[in-house]
N, CA, C and O of each residue as an XYZ file, in Angstrom:
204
protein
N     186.906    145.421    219.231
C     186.780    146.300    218.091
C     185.313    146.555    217.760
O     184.970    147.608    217.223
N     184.088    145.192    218.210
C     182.938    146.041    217.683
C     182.415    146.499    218.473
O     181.202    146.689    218.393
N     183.254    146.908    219.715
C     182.372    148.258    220.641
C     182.984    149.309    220.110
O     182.700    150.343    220.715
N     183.805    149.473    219.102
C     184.104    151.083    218.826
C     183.336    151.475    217.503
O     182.793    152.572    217.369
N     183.333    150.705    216.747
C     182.176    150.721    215.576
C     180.914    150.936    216.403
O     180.525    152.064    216.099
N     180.107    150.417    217.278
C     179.312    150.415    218.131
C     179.350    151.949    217.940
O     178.797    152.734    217.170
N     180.072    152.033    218.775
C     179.697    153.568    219.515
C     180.359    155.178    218.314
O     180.133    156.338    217.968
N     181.125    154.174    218.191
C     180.751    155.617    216.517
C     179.603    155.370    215.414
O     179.492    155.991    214.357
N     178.740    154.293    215.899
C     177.339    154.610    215.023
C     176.324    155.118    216.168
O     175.150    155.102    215.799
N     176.508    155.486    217.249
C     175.955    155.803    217.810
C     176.587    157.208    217.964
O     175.911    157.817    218.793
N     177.415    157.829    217.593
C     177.923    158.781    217.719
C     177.456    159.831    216.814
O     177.363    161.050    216.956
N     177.170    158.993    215.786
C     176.326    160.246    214.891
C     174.700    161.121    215.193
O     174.123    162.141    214.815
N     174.439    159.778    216.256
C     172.973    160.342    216.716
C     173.276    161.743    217.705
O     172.421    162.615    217.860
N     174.729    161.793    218.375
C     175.005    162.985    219.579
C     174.934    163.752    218.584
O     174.981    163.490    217.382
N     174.731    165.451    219.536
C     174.641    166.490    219.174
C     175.419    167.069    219.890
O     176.177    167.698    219.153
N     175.784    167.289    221.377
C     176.665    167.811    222.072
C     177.907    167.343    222.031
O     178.086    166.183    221.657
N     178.932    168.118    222.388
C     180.399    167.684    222.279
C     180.234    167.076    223.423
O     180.536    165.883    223.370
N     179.844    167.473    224.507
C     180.269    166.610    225.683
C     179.920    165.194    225.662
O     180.403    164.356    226.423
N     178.905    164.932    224.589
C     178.077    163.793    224.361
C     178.512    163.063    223.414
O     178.065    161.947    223.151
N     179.523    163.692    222.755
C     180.784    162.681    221.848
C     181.789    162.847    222.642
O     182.703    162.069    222.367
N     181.982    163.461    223.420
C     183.566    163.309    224.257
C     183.463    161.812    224.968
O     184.282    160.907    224.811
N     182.419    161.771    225.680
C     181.889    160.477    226.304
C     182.105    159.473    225.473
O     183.091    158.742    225.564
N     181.101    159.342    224.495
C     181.514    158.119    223.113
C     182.512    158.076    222.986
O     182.848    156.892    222.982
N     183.689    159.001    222.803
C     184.765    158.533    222.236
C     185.784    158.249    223.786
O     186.837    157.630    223.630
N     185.513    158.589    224.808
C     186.027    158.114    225.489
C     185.874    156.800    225.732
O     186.891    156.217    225.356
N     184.904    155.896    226.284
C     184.125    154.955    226.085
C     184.545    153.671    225.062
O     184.572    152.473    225.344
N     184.894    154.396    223.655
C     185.878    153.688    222.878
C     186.785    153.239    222.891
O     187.031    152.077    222.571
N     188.010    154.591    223.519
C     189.016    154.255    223.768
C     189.182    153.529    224.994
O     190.357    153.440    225.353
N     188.470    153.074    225.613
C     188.478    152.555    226.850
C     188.152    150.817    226.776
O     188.389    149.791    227.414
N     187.539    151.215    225.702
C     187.124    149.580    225.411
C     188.644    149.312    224.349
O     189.026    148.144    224.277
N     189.431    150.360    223.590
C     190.305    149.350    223.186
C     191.163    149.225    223.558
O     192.046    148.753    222.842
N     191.471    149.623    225.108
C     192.082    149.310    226.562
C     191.935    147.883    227.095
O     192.830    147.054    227.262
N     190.675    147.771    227.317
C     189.969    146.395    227.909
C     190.610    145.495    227.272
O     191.399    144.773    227.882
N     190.283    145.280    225.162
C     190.782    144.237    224.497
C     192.118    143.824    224.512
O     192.575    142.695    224.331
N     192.856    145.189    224.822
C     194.323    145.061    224.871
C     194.691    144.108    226.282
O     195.298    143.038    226.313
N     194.396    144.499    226.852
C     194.442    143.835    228.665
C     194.074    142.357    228.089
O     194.980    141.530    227.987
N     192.992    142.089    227.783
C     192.542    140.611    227.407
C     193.233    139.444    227.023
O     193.159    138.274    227.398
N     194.389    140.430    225.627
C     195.017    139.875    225.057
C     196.775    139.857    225.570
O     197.791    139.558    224.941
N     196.599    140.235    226.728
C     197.840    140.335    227.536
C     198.722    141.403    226.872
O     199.724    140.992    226.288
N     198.509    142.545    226.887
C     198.923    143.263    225.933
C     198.661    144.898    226.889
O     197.867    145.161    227.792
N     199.431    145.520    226.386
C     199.819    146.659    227.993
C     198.132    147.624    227.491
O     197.594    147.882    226.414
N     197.913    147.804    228.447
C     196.348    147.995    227.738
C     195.923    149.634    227.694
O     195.046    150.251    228.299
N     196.967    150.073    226.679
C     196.707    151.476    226.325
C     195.739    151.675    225.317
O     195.866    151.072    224.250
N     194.525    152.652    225.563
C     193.483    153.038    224.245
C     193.772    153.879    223.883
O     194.501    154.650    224.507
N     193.263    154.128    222.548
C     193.658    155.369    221.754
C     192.559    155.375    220.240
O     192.576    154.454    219.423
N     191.817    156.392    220.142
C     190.897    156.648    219.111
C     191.065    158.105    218.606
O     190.881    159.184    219.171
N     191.507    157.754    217.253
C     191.788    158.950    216.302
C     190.138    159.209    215.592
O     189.276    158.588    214.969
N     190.350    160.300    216.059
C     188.700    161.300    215.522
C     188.882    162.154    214.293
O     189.590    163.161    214.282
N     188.286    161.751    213.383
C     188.918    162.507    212.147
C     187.197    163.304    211.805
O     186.111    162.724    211.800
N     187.437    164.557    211.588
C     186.518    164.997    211.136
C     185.347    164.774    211.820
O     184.260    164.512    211.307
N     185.673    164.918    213.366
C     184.812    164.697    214.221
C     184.808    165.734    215.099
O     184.025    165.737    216.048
């Protein structure tokens, strides 16, 4: 969880979409990883609100 905080404070510094598509991919990917960790089917998923 604090690589997605991570990278949505780093997300405010992007300017390009493609350059938040990345961040938020990146996110959801890491809350893939934690899921896997925790033996847990390791689907990510990050809701972008007003993003």
């Amino acid at each position: 969880m604090n690589s997605l905080f991570q990278s949505l404070e780093e997300e405010k510094t992007l300017h390009s979409s493609e350059d938040q598509d990345v961040v938020f991919m990146q996110a959801a990917l890491g809350e893939a990883e934690d899921a896997k960790a925790l033996g847990e089917v390791p689907i990510g998923a990050v809701v972008i609100f007003n993003g």
